[in-house]
C-alpha positions, 0 to 999 in steps of 0.5 A: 321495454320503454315506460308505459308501453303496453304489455298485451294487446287489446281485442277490438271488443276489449278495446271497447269495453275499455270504456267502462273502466274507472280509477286509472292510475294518472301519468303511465299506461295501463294493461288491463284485459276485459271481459267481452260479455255483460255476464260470464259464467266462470269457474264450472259453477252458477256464480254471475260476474257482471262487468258493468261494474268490475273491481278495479285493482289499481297496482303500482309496481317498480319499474324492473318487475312491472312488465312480469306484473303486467304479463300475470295481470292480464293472465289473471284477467282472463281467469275471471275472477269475482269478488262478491259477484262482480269481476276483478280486473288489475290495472299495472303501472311501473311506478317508482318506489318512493313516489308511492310511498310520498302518496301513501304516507300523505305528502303534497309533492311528488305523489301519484294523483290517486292513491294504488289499491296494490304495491309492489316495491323492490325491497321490503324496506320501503313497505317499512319505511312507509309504515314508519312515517305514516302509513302503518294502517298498511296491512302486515303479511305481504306476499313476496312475488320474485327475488333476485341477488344483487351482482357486481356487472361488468363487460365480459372482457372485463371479466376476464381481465379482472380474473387473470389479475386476480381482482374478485368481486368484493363490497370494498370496492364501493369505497372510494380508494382513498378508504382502500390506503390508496389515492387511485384504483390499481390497473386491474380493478375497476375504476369506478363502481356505481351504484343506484340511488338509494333515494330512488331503488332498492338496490342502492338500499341494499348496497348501503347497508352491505357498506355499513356491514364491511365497515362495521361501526365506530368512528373509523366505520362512520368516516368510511361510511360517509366516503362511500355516501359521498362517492355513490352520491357522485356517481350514482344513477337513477335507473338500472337501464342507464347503469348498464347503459354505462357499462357499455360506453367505452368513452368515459369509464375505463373498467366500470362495474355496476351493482344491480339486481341480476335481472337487471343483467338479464334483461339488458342482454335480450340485445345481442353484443360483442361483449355482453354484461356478465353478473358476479358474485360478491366473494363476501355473500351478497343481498337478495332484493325482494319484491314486496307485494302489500295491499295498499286499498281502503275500500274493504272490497277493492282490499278484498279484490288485491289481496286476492291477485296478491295470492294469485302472484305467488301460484305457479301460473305467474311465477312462471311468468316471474321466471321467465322475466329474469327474475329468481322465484318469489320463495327464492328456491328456483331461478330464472328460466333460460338465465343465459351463460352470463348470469352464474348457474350457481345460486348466490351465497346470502350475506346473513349478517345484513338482517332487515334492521341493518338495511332500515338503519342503513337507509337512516344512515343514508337519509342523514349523510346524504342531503346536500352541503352548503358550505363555505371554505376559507382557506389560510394563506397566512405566513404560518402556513408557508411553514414547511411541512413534509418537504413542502408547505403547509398550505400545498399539502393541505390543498392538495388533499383538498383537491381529492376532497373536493371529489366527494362533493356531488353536484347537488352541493353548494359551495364557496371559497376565501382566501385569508390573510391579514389586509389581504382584502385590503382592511378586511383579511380575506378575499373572495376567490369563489362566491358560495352557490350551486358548485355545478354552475359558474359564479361569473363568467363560464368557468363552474365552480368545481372546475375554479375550485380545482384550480385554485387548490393548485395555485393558491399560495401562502404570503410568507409575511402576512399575518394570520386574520383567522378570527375575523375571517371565520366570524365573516365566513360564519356570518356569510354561511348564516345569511345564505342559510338552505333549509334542505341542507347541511350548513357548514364552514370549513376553515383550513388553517395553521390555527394560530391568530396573530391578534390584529382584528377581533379577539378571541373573546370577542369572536366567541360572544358573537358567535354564541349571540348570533349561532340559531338552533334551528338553523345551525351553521357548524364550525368544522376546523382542520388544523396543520402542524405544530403550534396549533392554538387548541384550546382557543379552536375548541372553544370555537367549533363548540360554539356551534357544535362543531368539530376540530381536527388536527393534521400532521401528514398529508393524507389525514385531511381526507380523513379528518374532513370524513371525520367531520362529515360523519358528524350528520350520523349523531346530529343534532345530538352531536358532542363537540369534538376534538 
């Protein structure tokens, strides 16, 4: 069903009466079923319900639950119900998640025009964090209204292929391969598995914080936690529709498998296919989404009125309508009516390890590691890096980990590249190869910046009798980075480097005090150094990245620079309370 259709029609009377209502919720469609008498008799008793003036009940539900809500509102509807005398009619809109919680703690930008009198969101997450931000005059005891199990999806071919290779379900497979001990993904598991946007869907909180639950904690957890932000960050989607869209494009993906909410499968199989999306369990246990209903209204009558249509949700006349709508029931004891053979008839094993303060710690973990990066690279062309290492240089093995780095950055990032080498730029030491900016559009002409970027990661050379300009190249970097600084992001420069200066510019002395004059807190700019081989000046990098609470890192073989530059990213976890590290 496509956003804002109507759920129930509307009799002509009803039409008419449509008139008198007030408080619709701006942007969306509304179901709402009207009396079509002035004064009805209801209940068998001598109580007047004038619709002259019904309590409006405006509720706001995410997009996957609100046509059930819709179909059980205009159900309600028709039972007439009072609220001191007068009628209570609830009026449904598909809403998403955090543009309700933007209205409900105050923001000024992407907020509803009116604030919802009820709030149904697919995971009590978000009713904790708006009560953490803000809202906290939210009342406690809301009413869950219907569950249902996150499942990996897949095409049922896939399916089958995956189970006779012998390839189960698991959370690790939400990490990019690198953190798996492998560069890509073997013949029988997926290629690729999405997730929903945590900034937008339940369900991509959810998975974050069954990431961080694999992982566990520690450096090592931190590196692999920001892959997987990283990589979800890069193929994430909106919505569950256009995940499970996805998995039936055969033209991009060759063996995509999708984490949503069973009845996002359910739904998506009401068309028929030669090859439907089937659900599968997790082998570790999975997460259950629920559907939070929480009376949001300050007018004491119309609270009065939501609360009563949120007990009505959870009685047995809607929660069939829950049922049959592909959901599990609000208690989580009864599953979806007529399930079909693609969602398992057995009852999903629970994750009990991942409690709600593992998701809400999740969704910080997610909030600090996934704004975008605006980030400057310079990368050593010096003679030092033409220095053998591993049966090839310094420099090709560490732009050709470069090169799979660059597949963590999502489009949202900024990004630049320099080459340095002394009077490579003629008296300047480094040279311009991609001017910083949005990495998904060209800097010149009509090459974007990602597809030059992978280019020059495999064309760039040392120059085997060019001296190394590193501490003007950095200070350069640090002042460009600083002049371009964004708000809304992570500023960094990243130098890869042999981490040796050959003294023909700027010294060392003179580098630290610009940097310490010119570093601001309130707009840090982080100096992230990964060093190659042996000979590496550390007590002289340590100074540097200190200077801006940054972090050195030293690579011997070729596959630490992915784990090495993760460990950088990682730092967003402790930011801005970070320790310089070496």
């Amino acid at each position: 069903m496509r956003l804002g259709r109507h759920r129930a029609a509307l009799l002509p009377e009803q039409r008419r009466r449509k008139a008198l209502q007030r408080g619709m919720l701006a942007g969306t469609t509304v179901v709402v079923v009207v009396a079509a008498t002035l004064v009805v008799l209801f209940g068998g008793g001598a109580t007047l319900c004038t619709t002259r003036e019904p309590v409006l009940v405006g509720v706001a539900a995410a997009v996957d639950v609100a046509p059930a809500v819709m179909e059980a509102a205009g159900r309600f509807n028709e039972t007439k119900t009072s609220v001191g005398g007068r009628c209570v009619l609830v009026q449904v809109t598909e809403q998403p998640p955090a543009t309700v919680l933007r209205t409900l703690i105050g923001d000024r930008a992407g907020v509803l025009r009116e604030r919802p009198d009820g709030w149904i969101a697919d995971s009590s997450a978000w009713i904790r964090l708006a009560r953490q931000q803000g809202a906290s005059a939210l009342p406690a005891g809301e009413s869950v209204v219907a569950t249902s199990p996150l499942v990996f999806a897949t095409r049922s071919s896939l399916a089958q292929r995956f189970s006779v290779g012998k390839t189960e379900m698991n959370w690790r497979m939400v990490f990019p391969s690198t953190v798996r001990g492998r560069l890509t993904p073997n013949a029988n598991e997926p290629d690729v598995v999405r997730v929903p946007d945590p900034s937008l869907a339940g369900a991509g909180i959810a998975t974050v914080a069954a990431a961080r639950d694999v992982v566990g904690t520690g450096p090592a957890a931190d590196k692999a936690l920001t892959a997987f932000v990283r990589w979800a960050q890069a193929g994430s989607a909106p919505d569950y529709r256009s995940m499970l869209a996805a998995v039936d494009d055969h033209t991009f993906w060759q063996r995509p498998v999708v984490i949503v909410p069973e009845q996002s499968v359910w739904n998506h199989n009401l068309r028929p296919s030669a090859d439907p999306v089937v659900a599968l369990h997790p082998r570790e246990g999975t997460i259950n989404l629920d559907y939070p209903y929480v009376v949001t209204a300050t007018d004491p009558t119309v609270a009065e009125a939501s609360t009563v249509f949120a007990g009505w949700l959870t009685g047995a006349q809607a929660q069939d309508v829950i049922r049959r709508a592909g959901f599990r029931s609000g208690d989580g004891t009864q599953g979806p009516l007529s399930p079909g053979p693609q969602i398992p008839s057995a009852a999903p094993k629970a994750r009990p390890s991942v409690s709600p303060q593992d998701i809400d710690e999740a969704l910080r973990a997610w909030s600090r590691l996934a704004p975008p990066t605006n980030i400057l690279v310079l990368a050593d062309t010096s003679k030092h890096m033409a220095e053998p290492m591993n049966g090839s240089t310094k420099v090709r093995v560490a732009l050709d980990a470069a090169k799979i780095g660059l597949q963590l950055f999502p489009n949202s990032t900024h990004m630049g590249m320099w080459e340095f080498a002394d009077k490579l730029g003629r008296i300047k030491g480094y040279q311009e190869r991609v001017g910083l900016g949005p990495i998904s559009e060209p800097a010149s002409g009509q090459v974007i910046r990602r597809s030059r970027l992978d280019e020059l990661t495999s064309t760039i050379t040392a120059h085997p009798k060019r001296d190394s300009s590193l501490y003007d190249a950095i200070l350069s970097g640090f002042r460009e980075v600083t002049g371009d600084y964004r708000e809304e992001m992570n500023n960094s420069l990243l130098v890869i480097t042999a981490g040796r200066d050959d003294g023909k510019g700027s010294n060392l002395t003179q580098l630290l005090d610009h940097l310490r004059r010119e570093w601001n807190p309130d707009k840090p700019v982080q100096i992230v150094i990964i060093a190659f081989g042996k000979g590496v000046d550390r007590a002289s990098l340590s100074q540097i990245t200190a200077a801006t609470n940054g972090s050195l890192h030293e690579a011997q073989e070729p596959g630490e620079i992915i784990d090495v530059f993760l460990a950088a990213l990682a730092r967003r976890l402790c930011h801005p309370t970070c320790k310089p590290t070496t």
